[in-house]
PyMOL Python script that loads the backbone (N, CA, C, O; Angstrom):
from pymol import cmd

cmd.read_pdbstr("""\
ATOM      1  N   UNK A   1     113.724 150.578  62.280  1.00  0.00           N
ATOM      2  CA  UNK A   1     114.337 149.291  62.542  1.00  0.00           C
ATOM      3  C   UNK A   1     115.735 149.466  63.137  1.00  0.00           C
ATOM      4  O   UNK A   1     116.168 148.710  64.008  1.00  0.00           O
ATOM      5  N   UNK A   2     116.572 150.717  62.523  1.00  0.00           N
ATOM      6  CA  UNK A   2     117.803 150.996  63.377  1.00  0.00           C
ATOM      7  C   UNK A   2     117.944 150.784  64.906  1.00  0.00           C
ATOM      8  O   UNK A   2     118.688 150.020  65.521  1.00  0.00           O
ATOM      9  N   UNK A   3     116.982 151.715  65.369  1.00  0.00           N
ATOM     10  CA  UNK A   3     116.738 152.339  66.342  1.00  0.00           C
ATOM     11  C   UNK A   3     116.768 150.909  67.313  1.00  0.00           C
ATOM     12  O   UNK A   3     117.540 150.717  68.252  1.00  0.00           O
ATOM     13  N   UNK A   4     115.758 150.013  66.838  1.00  0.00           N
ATOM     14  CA  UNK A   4     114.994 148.619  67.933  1.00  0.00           C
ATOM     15  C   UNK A   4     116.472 147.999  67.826  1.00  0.00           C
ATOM     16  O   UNK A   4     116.888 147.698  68.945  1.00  0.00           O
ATOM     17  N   UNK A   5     117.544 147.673  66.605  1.00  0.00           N
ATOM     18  CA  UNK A   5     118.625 147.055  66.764  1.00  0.00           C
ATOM     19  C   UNK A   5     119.294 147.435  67.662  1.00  0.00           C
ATOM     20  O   UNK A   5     119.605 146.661  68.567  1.00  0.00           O
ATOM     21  N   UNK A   6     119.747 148.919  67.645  1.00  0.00           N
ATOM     22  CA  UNK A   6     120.758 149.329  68.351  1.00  0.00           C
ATOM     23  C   UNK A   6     119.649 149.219  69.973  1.00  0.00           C
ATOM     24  O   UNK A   6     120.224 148.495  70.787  1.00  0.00           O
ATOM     25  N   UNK A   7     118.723 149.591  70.347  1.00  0.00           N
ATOM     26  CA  UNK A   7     118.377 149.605  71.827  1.00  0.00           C
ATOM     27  C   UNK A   7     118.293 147.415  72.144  1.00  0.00           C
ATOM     28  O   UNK A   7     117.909 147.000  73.237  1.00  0.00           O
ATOM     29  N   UNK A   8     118.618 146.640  71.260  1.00  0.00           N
ATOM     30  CA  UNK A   8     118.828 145.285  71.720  1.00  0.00           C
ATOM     31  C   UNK A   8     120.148 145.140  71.868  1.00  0.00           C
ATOM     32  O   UNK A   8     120.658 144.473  72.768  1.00  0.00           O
ATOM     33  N   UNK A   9     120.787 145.777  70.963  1.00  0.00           N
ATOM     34  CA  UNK A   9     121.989 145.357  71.239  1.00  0.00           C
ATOM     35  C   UNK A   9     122.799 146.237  72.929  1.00  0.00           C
ATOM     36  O   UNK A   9     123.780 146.009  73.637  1.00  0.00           O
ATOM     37  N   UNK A  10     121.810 147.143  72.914  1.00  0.00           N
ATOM     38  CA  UNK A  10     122.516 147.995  74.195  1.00  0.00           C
ATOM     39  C   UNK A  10     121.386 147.007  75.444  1.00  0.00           C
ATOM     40  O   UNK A  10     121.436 147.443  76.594  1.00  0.00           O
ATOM     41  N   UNK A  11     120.792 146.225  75.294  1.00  0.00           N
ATOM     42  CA  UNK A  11     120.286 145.698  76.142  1.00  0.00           C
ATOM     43  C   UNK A  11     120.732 144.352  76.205  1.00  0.00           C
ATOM     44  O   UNK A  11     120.529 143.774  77.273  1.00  0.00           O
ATOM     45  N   UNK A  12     121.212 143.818  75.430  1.00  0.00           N
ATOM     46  CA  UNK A  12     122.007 142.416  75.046  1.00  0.00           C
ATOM     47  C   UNK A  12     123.342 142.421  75.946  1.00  0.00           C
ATOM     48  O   UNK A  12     123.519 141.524  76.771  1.00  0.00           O
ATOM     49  N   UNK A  13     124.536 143.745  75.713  1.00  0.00           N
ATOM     50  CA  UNK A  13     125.473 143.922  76.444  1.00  0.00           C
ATOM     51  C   UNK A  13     125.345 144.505  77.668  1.00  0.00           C
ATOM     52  O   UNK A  13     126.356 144.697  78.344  1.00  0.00           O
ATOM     53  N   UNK A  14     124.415 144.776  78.010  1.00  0.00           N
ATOM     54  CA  UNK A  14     124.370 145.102  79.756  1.00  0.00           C
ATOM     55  C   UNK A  14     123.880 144.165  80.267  1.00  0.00           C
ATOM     56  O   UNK A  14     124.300 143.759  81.350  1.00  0.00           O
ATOM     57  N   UNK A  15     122.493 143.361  79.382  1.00  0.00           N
ATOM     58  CA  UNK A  15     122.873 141.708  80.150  1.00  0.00           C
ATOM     59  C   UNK A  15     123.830 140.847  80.760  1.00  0.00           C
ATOM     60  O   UNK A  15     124.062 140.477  81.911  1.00  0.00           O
ATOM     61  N   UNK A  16     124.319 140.641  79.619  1.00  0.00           N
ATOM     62  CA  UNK A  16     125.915 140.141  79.276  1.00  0.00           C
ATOM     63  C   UNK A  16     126.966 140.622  80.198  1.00  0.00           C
ATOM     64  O   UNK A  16     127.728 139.746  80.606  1.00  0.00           O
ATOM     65  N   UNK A  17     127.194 142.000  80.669  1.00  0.00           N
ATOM     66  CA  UNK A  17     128.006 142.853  81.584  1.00  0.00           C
ATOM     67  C   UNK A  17     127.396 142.360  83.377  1.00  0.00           C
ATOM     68  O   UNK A  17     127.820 142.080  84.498  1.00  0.00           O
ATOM     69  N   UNK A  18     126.373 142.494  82.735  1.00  0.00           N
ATOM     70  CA  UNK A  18     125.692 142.277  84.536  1.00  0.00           C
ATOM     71  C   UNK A  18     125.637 140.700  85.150  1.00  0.00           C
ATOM     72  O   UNK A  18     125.733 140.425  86.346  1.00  0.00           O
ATOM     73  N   UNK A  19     125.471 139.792  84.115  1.00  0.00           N
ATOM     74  CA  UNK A  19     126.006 138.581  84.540  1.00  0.00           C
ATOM     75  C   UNK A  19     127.389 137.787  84.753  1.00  0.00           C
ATOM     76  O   UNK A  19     127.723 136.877  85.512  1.00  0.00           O
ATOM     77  N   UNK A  20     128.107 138.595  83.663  1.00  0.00           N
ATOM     78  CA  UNK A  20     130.017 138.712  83.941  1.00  0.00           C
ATOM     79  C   UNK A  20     130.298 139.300  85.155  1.00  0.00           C
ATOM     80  O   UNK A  20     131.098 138.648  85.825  1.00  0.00           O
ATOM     81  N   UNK A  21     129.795 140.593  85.790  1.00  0.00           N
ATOM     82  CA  UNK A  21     129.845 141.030  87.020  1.00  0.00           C
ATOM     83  C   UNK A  21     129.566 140.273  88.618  1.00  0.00           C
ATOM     84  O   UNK A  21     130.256 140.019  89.606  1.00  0.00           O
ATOM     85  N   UNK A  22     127.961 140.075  88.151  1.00  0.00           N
ATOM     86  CA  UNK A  22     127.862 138.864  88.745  1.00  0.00           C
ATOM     87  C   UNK A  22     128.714 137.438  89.179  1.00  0.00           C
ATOM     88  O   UNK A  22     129.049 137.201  90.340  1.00  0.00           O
ATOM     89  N   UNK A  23     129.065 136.316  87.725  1.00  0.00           N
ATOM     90  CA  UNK A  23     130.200 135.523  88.350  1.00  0.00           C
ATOM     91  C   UNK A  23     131.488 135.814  88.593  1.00  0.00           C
ATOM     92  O   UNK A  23     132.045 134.857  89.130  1.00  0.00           O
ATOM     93  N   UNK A  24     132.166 136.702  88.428  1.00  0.00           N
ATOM     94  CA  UNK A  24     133.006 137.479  88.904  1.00  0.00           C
ATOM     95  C   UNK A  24     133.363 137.341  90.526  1.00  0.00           C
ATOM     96  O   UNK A  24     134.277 136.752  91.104  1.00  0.00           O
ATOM     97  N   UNK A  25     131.959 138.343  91.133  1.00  0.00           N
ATOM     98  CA  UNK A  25     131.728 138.599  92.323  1.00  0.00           C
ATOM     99  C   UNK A  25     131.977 137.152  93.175  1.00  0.00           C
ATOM    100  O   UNK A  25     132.862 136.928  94.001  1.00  0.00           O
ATOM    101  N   UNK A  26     130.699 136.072  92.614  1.00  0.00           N
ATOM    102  CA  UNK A  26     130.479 135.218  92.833  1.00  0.00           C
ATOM    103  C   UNK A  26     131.683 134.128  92.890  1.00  0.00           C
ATOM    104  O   UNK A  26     131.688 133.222  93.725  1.00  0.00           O
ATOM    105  N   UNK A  27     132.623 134.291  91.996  1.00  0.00           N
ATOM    106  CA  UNK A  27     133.750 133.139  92.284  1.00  0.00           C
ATOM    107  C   UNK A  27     134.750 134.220  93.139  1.00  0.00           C
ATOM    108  O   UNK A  27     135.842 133.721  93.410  1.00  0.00           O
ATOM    109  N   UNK A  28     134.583 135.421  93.542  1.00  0.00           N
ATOM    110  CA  UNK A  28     135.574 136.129  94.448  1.00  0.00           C
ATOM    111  C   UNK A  28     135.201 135.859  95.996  1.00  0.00           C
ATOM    112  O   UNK A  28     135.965 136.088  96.934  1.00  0.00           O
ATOM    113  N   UNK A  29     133.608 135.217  96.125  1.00  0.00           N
ATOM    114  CA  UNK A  29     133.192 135.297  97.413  1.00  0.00           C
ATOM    115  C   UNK A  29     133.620 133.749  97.454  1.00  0.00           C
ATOM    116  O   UNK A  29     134.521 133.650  98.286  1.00  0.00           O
ATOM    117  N   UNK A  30     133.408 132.860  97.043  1.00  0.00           N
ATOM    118  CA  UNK A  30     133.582 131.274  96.728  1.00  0.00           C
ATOM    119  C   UNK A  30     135.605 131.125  97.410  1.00  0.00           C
ATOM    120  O   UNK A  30     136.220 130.455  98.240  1.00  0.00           O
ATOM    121  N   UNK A  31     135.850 132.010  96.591  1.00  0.00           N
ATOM    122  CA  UNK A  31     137.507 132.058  97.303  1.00  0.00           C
ATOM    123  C   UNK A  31     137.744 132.619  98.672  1.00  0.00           C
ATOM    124  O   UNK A  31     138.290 131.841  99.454  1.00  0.00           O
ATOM    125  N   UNK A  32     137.579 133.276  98.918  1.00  0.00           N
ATOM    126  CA  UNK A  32     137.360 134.442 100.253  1.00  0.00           C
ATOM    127  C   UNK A  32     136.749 133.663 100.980  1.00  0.00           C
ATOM    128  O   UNK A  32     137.251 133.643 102.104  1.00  0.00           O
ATOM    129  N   UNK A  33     135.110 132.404 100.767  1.00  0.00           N
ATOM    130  CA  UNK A  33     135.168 131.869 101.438  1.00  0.00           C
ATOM    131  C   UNK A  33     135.878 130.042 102.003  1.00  0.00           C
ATOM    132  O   UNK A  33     135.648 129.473 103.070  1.00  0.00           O
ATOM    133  N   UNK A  34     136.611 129.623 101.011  1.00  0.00           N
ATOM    134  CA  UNK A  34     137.891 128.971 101.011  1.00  0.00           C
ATOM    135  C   UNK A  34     138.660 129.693 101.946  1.00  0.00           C
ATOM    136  O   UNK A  34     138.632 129.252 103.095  1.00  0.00           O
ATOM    137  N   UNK A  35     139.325 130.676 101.735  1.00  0.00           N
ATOM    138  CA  UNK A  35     139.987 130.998 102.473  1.00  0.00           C
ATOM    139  C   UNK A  35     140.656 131.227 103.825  1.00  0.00           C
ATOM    140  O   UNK A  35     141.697 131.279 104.480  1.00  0.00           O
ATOM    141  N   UNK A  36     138.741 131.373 103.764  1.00  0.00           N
ATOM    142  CA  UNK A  36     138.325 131.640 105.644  1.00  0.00           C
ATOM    143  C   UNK A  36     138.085 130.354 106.216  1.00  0.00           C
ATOM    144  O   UNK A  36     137.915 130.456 107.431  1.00  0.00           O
ATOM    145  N   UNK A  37     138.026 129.452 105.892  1.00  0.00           N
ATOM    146  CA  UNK A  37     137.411 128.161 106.117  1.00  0.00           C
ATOM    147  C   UNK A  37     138.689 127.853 105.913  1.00  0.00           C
ATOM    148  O   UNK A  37     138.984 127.237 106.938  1.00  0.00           O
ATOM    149  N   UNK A  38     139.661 127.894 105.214  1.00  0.00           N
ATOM    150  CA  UNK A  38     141.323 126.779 105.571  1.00  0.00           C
ATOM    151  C   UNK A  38     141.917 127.779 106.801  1.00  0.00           C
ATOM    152  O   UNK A  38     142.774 127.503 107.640  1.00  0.00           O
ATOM    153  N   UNK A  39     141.308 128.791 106.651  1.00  0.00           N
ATOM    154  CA  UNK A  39     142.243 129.780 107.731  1.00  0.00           C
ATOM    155  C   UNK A  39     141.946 129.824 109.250  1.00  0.00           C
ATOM    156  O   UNK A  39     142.853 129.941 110.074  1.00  0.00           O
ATOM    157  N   UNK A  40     140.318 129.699 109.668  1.00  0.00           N
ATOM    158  CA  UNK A  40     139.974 129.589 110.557  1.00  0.00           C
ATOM    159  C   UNK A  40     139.713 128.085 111.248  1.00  0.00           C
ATOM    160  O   UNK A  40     139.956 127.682 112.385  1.00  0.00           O
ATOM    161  N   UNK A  41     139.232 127.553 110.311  1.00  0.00           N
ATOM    162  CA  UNK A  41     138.452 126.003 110.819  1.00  0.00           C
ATOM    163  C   UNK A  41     139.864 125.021 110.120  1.00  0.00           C
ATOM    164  O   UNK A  41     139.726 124.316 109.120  1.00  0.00           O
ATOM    165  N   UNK A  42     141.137 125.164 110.859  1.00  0.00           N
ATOM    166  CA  UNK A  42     141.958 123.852 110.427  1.00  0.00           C
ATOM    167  C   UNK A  42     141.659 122.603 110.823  1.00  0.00           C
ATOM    168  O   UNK A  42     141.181 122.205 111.886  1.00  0.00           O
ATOM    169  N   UNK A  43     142.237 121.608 109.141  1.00  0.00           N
ATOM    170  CA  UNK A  43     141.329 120.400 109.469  1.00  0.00           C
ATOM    171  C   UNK A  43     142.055 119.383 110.571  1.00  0.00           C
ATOM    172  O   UNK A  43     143.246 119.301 110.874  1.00  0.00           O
ATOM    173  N   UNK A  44     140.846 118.602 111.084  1.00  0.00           N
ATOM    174  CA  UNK A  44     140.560 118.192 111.810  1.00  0.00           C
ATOM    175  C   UNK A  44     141.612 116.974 111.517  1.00  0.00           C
ATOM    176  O   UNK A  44     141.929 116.729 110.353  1.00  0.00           O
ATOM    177  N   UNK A  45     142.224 116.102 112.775  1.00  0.00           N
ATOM    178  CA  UNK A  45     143.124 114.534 112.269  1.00  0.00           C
ATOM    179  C   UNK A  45     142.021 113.593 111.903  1.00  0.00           C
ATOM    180  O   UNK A  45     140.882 113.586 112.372  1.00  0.00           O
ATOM    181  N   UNK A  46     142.512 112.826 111.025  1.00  0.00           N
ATOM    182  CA  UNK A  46     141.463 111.404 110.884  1.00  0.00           C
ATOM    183  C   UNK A  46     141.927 110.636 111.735  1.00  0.00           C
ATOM    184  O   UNK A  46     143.111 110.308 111.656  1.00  0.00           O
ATOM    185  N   UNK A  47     140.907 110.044 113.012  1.00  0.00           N
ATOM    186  CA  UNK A  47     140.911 108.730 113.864  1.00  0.00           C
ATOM    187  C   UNK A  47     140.997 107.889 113.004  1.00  0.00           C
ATOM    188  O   UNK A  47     140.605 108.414 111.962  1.00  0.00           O
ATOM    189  N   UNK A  48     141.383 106.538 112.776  1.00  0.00           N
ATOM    190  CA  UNK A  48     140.532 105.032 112.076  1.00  0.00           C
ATOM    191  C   UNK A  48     140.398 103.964 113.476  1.00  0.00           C
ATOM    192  O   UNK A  48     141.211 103.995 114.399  1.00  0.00           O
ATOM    193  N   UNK A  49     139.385 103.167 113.429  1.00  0.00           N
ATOM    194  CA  UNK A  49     138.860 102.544 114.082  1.00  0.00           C
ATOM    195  C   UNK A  49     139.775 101.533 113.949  1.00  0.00           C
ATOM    196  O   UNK A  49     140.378 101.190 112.932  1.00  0.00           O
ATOM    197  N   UNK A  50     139.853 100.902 115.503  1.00  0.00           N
ATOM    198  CA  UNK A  50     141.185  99.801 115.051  1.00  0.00           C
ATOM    199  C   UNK A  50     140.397  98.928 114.695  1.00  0.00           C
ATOM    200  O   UNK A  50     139.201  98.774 114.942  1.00  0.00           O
ATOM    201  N   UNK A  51     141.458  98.067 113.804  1.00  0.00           N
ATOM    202  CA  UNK A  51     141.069  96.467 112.727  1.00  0.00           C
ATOM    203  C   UNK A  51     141.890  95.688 113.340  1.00  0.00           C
ATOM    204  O   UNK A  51     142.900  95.834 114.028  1.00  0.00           O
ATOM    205  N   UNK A  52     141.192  94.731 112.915  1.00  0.00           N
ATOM    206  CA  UNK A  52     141.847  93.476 113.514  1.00  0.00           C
ATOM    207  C   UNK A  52     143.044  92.861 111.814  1.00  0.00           C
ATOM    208  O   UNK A  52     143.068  93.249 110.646  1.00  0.00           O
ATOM    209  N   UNK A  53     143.560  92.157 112.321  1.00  0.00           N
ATOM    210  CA  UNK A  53     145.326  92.122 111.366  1.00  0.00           C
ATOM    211  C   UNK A  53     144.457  91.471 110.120  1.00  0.00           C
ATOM    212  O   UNK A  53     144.949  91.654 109.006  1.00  0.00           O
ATOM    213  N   UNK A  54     143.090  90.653 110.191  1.00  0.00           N
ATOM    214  CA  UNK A  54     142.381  90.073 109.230  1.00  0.00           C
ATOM    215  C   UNK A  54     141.633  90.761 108.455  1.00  0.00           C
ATOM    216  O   UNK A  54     141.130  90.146 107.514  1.00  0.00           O
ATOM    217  N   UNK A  55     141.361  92.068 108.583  1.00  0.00           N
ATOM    218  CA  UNK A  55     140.983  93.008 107.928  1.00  0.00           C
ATOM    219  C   UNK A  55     141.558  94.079 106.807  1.00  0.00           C
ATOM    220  O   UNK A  55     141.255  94.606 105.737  1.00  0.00           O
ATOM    221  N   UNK A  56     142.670  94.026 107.872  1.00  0.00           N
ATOM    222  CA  UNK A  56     143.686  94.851 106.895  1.00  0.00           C
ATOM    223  C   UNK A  56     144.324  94.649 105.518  1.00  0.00           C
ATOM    224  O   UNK A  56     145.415  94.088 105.416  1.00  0.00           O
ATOM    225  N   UNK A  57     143.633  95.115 104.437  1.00  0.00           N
ATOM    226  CA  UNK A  57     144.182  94.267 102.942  1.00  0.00           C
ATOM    227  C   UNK A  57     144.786  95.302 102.114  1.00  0.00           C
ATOM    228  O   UNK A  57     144.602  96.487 102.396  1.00  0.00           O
ATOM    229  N   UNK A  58     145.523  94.935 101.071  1.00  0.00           N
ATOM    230  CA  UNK A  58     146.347  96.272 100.536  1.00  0.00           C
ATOM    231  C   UNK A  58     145.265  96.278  99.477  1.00  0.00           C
ATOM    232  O   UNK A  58     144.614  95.340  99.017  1.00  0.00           O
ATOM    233  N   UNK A  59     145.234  97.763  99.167  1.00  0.00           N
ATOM    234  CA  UNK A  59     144.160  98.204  98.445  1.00  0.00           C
ATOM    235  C   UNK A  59     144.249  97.650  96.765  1.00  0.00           C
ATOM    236  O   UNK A  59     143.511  97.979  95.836  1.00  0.00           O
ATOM    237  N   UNK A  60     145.220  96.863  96.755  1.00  0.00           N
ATOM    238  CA  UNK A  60     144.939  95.952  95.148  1.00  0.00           C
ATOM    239  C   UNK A  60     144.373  94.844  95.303  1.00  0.00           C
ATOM    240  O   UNK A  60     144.118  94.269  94.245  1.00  0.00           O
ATOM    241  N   UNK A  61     143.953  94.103  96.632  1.00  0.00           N
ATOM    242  CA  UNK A  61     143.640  92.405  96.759  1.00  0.00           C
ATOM    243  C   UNK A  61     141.667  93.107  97.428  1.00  0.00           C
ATOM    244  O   UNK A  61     141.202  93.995  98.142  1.00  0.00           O
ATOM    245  N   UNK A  62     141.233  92.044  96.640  1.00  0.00           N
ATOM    246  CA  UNK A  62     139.635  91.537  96.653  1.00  0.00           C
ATOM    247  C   UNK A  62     139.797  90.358  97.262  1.00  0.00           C
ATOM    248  O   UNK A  62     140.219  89.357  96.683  1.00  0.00           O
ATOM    249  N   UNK A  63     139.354  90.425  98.894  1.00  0.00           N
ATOM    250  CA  UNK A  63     139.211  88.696  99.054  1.00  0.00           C
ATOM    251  C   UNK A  63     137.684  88.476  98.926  1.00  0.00           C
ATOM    252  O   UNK A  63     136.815  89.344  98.844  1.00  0.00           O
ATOM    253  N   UNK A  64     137.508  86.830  98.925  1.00  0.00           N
ATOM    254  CA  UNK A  64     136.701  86.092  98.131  1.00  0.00           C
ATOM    255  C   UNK A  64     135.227  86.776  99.251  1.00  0.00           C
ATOM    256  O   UNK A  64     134.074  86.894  98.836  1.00  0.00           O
ATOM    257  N   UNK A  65     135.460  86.956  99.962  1.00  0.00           N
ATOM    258  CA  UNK A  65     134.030  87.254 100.762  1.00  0.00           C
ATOM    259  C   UNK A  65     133.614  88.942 100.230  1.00  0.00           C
ATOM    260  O   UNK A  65     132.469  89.236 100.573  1.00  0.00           O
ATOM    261  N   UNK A  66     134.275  89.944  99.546  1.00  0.00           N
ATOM    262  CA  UNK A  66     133.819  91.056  99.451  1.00  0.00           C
ATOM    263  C   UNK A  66     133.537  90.480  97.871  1.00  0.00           C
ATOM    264  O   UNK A  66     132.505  90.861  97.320  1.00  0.00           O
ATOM    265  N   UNK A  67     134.288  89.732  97.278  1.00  0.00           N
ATOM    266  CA  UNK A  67     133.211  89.129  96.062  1.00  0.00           C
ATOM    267  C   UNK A  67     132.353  88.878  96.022  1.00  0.00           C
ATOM    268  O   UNK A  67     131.525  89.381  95.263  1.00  0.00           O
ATOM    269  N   UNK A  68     132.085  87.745  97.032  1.00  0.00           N
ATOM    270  CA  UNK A  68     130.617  86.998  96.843  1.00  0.00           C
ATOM    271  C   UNK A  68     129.788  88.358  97.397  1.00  0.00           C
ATOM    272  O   UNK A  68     128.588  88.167  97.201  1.00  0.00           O
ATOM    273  N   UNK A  69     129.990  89.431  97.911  1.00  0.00           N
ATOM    274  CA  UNK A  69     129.110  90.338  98.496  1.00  0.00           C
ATOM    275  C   UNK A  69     128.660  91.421  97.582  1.00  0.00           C
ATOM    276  O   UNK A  69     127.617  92.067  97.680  1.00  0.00           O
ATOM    277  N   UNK A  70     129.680  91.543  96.594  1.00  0.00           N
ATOM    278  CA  UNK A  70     130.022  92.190  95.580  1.00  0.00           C
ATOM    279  C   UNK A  70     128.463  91.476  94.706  1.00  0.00           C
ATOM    280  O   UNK A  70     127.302  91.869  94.585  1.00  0.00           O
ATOM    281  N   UNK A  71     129.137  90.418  94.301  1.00  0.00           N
ATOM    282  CA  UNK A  71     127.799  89.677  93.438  1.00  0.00           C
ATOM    283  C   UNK A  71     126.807  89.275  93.661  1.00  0.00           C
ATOM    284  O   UNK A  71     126.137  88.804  92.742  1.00  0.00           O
ATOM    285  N   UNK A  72     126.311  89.303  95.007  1.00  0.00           N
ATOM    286  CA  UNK A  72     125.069  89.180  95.265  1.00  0.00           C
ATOM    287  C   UNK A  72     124.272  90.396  95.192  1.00  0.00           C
ATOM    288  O   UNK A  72     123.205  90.261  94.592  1.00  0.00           O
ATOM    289  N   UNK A  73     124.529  91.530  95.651  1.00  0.00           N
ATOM    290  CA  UNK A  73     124.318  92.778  95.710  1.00  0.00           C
ATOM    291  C   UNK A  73     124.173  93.318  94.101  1.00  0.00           C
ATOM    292  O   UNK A  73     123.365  94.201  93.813  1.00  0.00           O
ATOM    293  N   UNK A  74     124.947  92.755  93.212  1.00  0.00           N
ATOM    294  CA  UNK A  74     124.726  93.108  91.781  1.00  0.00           C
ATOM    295  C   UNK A  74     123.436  91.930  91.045  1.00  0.00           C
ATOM    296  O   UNK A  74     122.762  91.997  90.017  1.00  0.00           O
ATOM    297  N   UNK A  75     123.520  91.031  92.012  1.00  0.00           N
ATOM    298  CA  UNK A  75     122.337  90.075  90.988  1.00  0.00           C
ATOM    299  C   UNK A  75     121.629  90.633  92.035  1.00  0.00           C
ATOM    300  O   UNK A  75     120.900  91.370  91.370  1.00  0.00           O
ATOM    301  N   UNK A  76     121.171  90.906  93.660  1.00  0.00           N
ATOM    302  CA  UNK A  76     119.834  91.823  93.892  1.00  0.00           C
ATOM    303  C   UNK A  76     119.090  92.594  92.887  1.00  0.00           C
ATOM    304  O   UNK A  76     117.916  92.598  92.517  1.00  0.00           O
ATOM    305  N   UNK A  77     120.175  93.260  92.554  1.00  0.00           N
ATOM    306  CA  UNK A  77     119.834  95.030  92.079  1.00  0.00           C
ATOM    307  C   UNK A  77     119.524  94.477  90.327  1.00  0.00           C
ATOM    308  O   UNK A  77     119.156  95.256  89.447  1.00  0.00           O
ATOM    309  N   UNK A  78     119.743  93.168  90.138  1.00  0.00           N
ATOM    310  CA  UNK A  78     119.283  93.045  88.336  1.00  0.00           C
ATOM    311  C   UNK A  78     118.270  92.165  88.959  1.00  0.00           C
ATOM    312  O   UNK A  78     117.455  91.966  88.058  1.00  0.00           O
ATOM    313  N   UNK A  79     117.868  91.507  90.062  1.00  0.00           N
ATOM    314  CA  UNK A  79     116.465  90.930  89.658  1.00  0.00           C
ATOM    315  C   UNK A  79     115.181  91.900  90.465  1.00  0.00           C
ATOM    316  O   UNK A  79     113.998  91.562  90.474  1.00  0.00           O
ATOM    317  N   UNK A  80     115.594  92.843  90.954  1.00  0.00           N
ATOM    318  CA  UNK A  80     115.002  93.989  91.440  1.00  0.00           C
ATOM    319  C   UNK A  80     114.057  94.565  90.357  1.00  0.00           C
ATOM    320  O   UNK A  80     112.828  94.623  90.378  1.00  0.00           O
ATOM    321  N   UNK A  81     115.329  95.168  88.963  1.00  0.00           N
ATOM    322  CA  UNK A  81     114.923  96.279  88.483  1.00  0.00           C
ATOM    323  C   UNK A  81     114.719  95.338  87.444  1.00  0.00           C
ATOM    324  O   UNK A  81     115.217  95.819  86.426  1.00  0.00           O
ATOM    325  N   UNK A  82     114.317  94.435  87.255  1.00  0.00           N
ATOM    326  CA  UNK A  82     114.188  93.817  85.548  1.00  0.00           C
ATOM    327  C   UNK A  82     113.403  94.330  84.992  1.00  0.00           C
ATOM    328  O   UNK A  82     113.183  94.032  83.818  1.00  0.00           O
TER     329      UNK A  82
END
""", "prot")
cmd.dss("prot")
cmd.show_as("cartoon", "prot")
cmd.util.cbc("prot")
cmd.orient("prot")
């Protein structure tokens, strides 16, 4: 019975070793490829499509038409899935 413990436990930690090795590797290639990708491919400008002055709302105001669009779209989707 010694013997089967000790050959699990030496098979338990080289598991254990070979999958630590593994993400290791794996978050070293994940960076490296970050790296290469901010280093080579710099990002791109954002265009925005011009708006008209009636569009433009500060991102705390809901006007009444993205409500009612808001709530129709939520009573769709509850008499959809009842």
């Amino acid at each position: 019975m010694n013997e089967a413990m000790t050959q699990g436990v030496e098979l338990m930690l080289t598991g254990m070793g070979i999958v630590f090795l593994f993400l290791v590797m794996l978050i070293g290639a994940v960076k490296l490829m970050a790296y290469c990708v901010a280093t080579f491919l710099p990002e791109a400008e954002v265009t925005h499509a011009s708006t008209s002055p009636s569009q433009v709302h500060s991102t705390n105001t809901v006007t009444p038409i993205v409500t009612a669009a808001i709530t129709a779209a939520v009573h769709q989707h509850r008499a959809k899935h009842k």
